[in-house]
C-alpha positions in Angstrom: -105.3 165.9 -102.2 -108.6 167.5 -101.8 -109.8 168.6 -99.0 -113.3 168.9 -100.3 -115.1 166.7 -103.4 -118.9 167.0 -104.3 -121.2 167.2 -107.2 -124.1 168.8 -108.0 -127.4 166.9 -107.7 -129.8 169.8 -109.0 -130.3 173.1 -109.5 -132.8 175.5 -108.0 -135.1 177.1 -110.5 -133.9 180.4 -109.2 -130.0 179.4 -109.1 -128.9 181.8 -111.4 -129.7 184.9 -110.2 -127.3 185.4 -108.0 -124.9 185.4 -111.3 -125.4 189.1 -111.6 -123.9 189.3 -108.1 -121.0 187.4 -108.6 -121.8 184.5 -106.3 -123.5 181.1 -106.2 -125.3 179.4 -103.2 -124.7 175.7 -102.4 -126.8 173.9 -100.1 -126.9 170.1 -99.6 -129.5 168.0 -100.8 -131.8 168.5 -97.7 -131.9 172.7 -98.4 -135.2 174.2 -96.5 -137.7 174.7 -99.0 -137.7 178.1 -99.1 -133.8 178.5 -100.3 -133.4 175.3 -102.0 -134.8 177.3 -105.5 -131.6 179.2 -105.3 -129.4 177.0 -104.7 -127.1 174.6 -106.3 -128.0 171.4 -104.4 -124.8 169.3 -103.9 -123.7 165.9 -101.8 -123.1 166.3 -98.5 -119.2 165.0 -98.3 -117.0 164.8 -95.0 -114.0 167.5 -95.3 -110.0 166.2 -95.4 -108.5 169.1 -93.6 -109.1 172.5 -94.0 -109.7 175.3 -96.0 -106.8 178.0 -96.3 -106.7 180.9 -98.8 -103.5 179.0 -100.4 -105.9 176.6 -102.2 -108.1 176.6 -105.0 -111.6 175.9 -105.6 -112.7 173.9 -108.5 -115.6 173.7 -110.9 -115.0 171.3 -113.1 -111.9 171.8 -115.1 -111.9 175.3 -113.9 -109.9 176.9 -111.0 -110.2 180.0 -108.7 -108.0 180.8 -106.3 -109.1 181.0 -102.6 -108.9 184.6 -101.5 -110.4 184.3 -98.6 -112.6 182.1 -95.9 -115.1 183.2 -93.8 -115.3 181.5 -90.2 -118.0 178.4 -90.5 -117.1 177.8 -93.7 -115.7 174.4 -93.5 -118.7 173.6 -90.9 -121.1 174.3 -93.0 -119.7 173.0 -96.0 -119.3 169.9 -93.8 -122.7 169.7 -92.0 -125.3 171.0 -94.2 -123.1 171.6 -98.0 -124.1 175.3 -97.3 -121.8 177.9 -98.0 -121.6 181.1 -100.6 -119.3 181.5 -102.9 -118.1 184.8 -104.4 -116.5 185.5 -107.2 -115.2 189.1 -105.9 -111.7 188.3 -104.9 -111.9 189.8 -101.6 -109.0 189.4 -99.3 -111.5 189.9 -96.3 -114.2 187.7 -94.8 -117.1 190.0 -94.8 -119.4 186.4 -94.0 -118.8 183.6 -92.2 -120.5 181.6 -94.4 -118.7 182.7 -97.5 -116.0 181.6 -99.5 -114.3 184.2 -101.8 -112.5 183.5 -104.5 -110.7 185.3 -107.7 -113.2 187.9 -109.6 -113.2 185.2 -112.9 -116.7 184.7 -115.2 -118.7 181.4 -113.0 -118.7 178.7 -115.5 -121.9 176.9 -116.5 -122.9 174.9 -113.4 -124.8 171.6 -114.5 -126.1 168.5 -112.6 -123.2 166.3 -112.3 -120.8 169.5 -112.2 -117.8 168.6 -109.8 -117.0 171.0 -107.3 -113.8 170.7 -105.3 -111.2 172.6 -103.3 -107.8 171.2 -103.4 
């Protein structure tokens, strides 16, 4: 069972960029002005649980496994869609508001790309 389903609604002109840095920046569809540009805008979706490092975060068809989760992760995620996600596989929370995953290539992120941890 999931513990967390959403899709993407839009994408922020400036998304991307944070590609070269291995991460992406989701935000819910009511993202300040001033970040929502970089941000994958998603739904806002109540959590089922909570995150652990045992699970795996899904884009699409693709998985990464969780590595590690920073402290307001599943708050944020819950409250305002808002989290980073970092494709670094670090085994320490360095943010609280990040959630690292396996060092894999991101996948092309489209509106209407599901995102889920399970």
């Amino acid at each position: 069972m999931a513990v967390f389903t959403t899709t993407v609604l839009s994408i922020g002109v400036e998304a991307e960029l944070f590609r070269e840095e291995n991460m992406i920046i989701l935000f819910g569809k009511d993202a300040p002005a001033a970040l929502a540009d970089y941000c994958y805008n998603i739904e806002v979706q109540p959590m089922n649980g909570t995150i652990t490092s045992e699970q795996k975060l899904w884009i699409d068809d693709q998985s990464y496994q969780i590595t590690s989760v920073g402290d307001v992760v599943s708050r944020n995620l819950q409250e305002l869609g808002h989290i980073t996600i970092k494709f670094d596989g670090s085994s320490t929370s360095e943010l609280p508001g990040t959630l690292y995953v396996e060092a894999k290539t991101i996948p092309v992120i489209e509106k209407g790309t599901k995102i889920s941890i399970k």
